[in-house]
C-alpha positions, 0 to 999 in steps of 0.5 A: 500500500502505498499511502492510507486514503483519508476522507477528512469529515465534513457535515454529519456524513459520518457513514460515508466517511466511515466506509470510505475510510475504511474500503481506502477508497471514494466509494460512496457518496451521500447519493449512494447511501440515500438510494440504500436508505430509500430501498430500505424505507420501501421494504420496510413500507411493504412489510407494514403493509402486509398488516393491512394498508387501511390499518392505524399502524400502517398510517402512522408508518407512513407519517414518520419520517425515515429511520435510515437517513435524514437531511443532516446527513444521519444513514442507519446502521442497516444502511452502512451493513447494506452499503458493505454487503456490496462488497461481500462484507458483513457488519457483526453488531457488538452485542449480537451473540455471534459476536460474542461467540467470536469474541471468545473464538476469534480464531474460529472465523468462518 
């Protein structure tokens, strides 16, 4: 390697700098993540509306604003797991039981 890539902060875009700090590399843009988050909202709509669309939990869904991005600049962690999909890595949350299981058993990786 030559040099380590460092995208400086700017705003709160703190899921984009992440992830580009990390893949060493201009990967995603605000405009990538907010398609991800977009494609989550709508999975997320249809999932609701499996409840019945004439529903009051179904309507008050649709009245909340989005829980994976917002005009600051916020994405959800669900939309950086789904951004690293796109590169065949997966995002292992701190207190999921697989991590513990990897904690103790770091060599066991799979």
């Amino acid at each position: 390697m030559e040099s380590i890539f460092h995208e400086k902060q700017e705003g709160s875009l703190c899921a984009q700098h992440c992830l580009n700090n990390l893949l060493q590399g201009e990967y995603f843009s605000p405009v990538e993540l907010s398609s991800i988050a977009h494609q989550l909202d709508e999975e997320e709509r249809m999932r609701m509306a499996e409840g019945g669309v004439t529903s009051e939990d179904y309507r008050t869904f649709l009245q909340q604003p989005s829980g994976n991005m917002d005009d600051s600049g916020f994405f959800s962690i669900q939309v950086i797991s789904n951004a690293l999909k796109v590169w065949g890595l997966e995002l292992i949350l701190f207190n999921s039981p697989e991590y513990q299981r990897l904690r103790i058993d770091p060599i066991g990786l799979t």
